[in-house]
N, C-alpha and C positions, 0 to 999 in steps of 0.2 A: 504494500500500500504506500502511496504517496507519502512524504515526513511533512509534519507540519513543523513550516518554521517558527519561533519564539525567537517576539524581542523581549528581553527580562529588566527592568527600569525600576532602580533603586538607588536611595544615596547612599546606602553604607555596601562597602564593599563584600562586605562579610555575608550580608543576605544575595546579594549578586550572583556568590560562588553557591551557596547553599542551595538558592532554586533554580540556580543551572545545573546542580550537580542531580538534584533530584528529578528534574523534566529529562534532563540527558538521561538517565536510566529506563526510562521508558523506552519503548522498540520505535513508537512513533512517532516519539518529538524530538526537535535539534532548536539547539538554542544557537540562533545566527548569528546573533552578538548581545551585547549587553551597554544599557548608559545608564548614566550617572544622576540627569535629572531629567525636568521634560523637556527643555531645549535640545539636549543632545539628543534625547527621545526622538523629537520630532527628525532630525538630520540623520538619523540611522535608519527609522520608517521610509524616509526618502530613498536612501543608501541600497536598503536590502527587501523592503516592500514584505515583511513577516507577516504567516497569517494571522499570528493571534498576539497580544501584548501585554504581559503583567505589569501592573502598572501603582507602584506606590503614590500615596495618596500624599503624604508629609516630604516635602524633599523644598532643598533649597533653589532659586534662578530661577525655576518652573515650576511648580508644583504640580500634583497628579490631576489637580481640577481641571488648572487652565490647561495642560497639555491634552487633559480629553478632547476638552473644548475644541482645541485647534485641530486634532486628530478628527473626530466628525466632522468637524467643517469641510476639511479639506484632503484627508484621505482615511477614509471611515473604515474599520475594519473591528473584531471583536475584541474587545479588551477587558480583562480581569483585575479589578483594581484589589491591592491588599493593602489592608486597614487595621487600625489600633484600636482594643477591646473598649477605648474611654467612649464615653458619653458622647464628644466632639468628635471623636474616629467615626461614631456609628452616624454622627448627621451630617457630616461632608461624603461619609459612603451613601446614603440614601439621595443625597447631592449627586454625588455622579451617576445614579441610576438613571435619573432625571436625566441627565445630559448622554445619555446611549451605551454606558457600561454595559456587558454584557451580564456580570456577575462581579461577587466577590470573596477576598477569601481575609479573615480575620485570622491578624498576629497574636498567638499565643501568649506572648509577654511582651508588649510593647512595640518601640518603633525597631528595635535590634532583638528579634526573638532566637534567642542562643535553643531554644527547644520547635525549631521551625519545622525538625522532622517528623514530629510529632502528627504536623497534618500532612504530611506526603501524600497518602492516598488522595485528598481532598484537593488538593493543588495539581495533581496529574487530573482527574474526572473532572476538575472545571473548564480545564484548558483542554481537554477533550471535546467539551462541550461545547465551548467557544468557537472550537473550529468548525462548529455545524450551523450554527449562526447564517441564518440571511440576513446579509448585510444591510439590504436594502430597508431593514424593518429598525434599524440602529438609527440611520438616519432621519426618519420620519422628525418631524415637527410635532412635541407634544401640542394639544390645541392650544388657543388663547384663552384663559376662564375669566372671566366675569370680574372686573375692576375688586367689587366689593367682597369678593370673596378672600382677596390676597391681601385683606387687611390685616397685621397680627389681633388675635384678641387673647386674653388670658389664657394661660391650660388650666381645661376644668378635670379638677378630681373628682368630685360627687354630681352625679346626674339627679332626675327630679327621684323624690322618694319613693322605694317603690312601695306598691299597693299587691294586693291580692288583685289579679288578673279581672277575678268574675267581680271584684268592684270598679272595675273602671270600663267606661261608656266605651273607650277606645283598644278594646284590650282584641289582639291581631288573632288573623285567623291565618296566617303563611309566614313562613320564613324563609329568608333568603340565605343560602351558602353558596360560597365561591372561595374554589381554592384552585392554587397557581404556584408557581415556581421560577423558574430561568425568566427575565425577564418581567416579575411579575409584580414588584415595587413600580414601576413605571404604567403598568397594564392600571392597577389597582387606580394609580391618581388618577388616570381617564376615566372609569369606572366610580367607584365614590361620591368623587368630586361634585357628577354628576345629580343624582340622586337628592331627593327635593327634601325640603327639613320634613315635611308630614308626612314621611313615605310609611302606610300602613303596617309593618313588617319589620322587624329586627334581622340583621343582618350577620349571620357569624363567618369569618374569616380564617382560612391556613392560608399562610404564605409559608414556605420552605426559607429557612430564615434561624440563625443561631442563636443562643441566649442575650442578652445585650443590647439588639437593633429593633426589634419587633414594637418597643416602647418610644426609639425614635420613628419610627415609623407609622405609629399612630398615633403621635401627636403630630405630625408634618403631616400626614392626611385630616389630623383634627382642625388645625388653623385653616386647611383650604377649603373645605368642605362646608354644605351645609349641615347635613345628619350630622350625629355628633360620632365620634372614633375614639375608640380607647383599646388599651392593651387589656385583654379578657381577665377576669381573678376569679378565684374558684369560690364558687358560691353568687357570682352574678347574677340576677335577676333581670330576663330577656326583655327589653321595651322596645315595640316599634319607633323606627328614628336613631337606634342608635346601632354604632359598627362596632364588633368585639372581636378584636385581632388575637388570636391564637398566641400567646407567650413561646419563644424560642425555646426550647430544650424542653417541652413539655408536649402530652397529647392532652387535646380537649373533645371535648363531648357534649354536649344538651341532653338532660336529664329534668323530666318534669318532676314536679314536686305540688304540694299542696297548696302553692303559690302561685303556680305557674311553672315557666320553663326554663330552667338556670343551665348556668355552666359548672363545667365539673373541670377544672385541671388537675394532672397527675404525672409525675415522673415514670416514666415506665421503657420499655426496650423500645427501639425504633423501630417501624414499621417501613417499608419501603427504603429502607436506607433513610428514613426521616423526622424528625421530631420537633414541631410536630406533623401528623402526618392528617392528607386529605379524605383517608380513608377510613381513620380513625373517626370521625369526624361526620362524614356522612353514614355511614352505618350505626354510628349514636341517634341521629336523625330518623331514621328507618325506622327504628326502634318504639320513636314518639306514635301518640295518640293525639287527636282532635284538633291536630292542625295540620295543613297541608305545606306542601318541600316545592322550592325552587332552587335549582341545582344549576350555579356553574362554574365552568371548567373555562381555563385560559393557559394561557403561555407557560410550557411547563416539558422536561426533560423527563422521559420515563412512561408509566402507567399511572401512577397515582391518580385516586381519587375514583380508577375505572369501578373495582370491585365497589365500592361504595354507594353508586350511582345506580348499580345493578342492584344491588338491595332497596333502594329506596323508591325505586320502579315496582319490585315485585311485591314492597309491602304498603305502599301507598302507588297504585296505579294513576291516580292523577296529579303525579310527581310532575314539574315541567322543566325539562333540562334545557341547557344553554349553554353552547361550544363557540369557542373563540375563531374562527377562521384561518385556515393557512396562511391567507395573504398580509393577517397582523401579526400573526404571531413569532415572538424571537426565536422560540422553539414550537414547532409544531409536533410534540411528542402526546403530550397527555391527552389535549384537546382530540388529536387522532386513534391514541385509541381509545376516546371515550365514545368519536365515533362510527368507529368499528361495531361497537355493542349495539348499532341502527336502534339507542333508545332517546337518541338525542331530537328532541323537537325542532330547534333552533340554531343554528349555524350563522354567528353574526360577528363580521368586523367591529375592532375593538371599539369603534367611534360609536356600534348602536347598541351595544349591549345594555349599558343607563337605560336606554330608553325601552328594552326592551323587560328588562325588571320589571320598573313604572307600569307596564301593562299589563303584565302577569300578577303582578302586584294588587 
């Protein structure tokens, strides 16, 4: 088979050698060359045209941002940015998603991780995955949103109080999941974003996503958004209008209760190589009584989320699924084979899925 080449772009020398030493041990990757920061970055992309680029995010002269930047602008190809486990690591990582990252992979300890072998496998399977990237879907223009939505306002911790379900005039009869992966920090802001504050329906989320980010991640969809976003806590109580993102390093579930229908998180083995996982998650769903499932799937490496979808079909037949499209999608893996299982109703580019919620909603 073909090698894929790697540019590997880092300021300390030390990580330079370390995940070149690591991609070279694979049968399929050749590391072409290696720079220093994003300037020299960008003159070696020029130089040697790699197919895929690791790409630190902290570096001095350029940094990982603005050399994305200039990279999709001007010669777009898949790139894996690596990031530091802080607070500020995970919200210039969720930064470059926005900006056409194709993924990324988090530093064990820091900006110099002396235990970087520790993810080898994780760092060969991204940059695997990168090289299967359509390009063309990197480059895309996220849309323009709405002046007033990009206003900051507070992060809220407590949402309105919750009630017993059958006391409230409003209390939903469907629920929305959507779970995604490769690509699907980007996918999600188009999606969300959308979605009106009174949307009938509570919305749970898996994104494939490590401990750490998933909290920057739904507050950066809380500020754009109208619904409200939050990171999920176990023992949540599900309210129409609001998005409960799946916690990193954890599976979740909806589990009714004499209240209603909460969240359950838990530590447990990873499913699909994930955690948490999409499948964990809609088979929790299946499971429910007296409200009906809207199910979908987007941009995503693998099968997840299929088995799950095929449970929620056979035990609520008026389940309504909803498949992201080949022509958005960064990876057209999950979405494909969810629709393989011919159980998917809806097949819709990334731009009308919002809308198609809304109606099934």
């Amino acid at each position: 088979m073909k090698k894929i080449n790697v540019l590997v772009v880092d300021d300390s020398a030390f990580m330079r050698k370390m995940i070149s030493n690591i991609l070279e041990d694979h049968a399929r990757l050749h590391v072409i060359d290696t720079a220093r920061n994003g300037q020299d970055a960008l003159e070696k992309i020029k130089q040697h045209q790699p197919d895929v680029i690791t790409l630190d995010i902290e570096m001095p002269v350029m940094d990982g941002i603005a050399a994305l930047k200039e990279i999709m602008a001007n010669e777009p190809r898949p790139v894996v940015m690596l990031s530091s486990l802080t607070r500020e690591g995970a919200d210039k990582t969720l930064e470059s998603m926005e900006f056409g990252a194709v993924d990324f992979i988090p530093k064990p300890s820091g900006s110099i991780s002396l235990n970087i072998q520790d993810i080898e496998d994780e760092i060969i399977s991204k940059v695997l995955e990168a090289a299967e990237v359509e390009v063309k879907t990197l480059k895309r223009e996220m849309p323009a949103l709405p002046i007033k939505k990009l206003v900051p306002r507070p992060e809220r911790t407590n949402l309105r109080p919750a009630k017993p379900l059958s006391d409230r005039p409003d209390a939903f009869k469907k629920i929305v999941a959507i779970g995604t992966s490769t690509g699907g920090p980007r996918a999600l802001q188009q999606v969300i974003t959308q979605l009106p504050e009174d949307l009938k329906a509570p919305v749970v989320v898996v994104q494939h996503m490590p401990a750490g980010f998933t909290k920057s991640l739904a507050d950066r969809l809380n500020q754009l958004s109208k619904v409200r976003v939050k990171e999920a806590e176990d023992g949540d109580l599900l309210h129409p209008g609001v998005c409960y993102i799946a916690p990193g390093g954890f599976q979740m579930r909806v589990k009714k209760s004499n209240k209603g229908y909460r969240v359950s998180i838990s530590k447990e083995e990873n499913r699909n190589g994930h955690q948490p996982a999409v499948d964990v998650l809609f088979e929790s769903l299946a499971e429910l009584t007296g409200v009906e499932l809207i199910g979908v799937i987007m941009t995503g490496m693998g099968s997840d989320g299929t088995n799950g979808l095929i449970q929620m079909k056979e035990q609520h037949p008026f389940t309504q699924l909803i498949s992201e499209s080949k022509e958005t999608c960064v990876v057209y893996g999950m979405p494909q084979a969810a629709e393989k299982t011919k159980l998917v109703d809806f097949v819709e580019p990334l731009t009308l899925i919002s809308e198609r919620i809304v109606k099934l909603v």
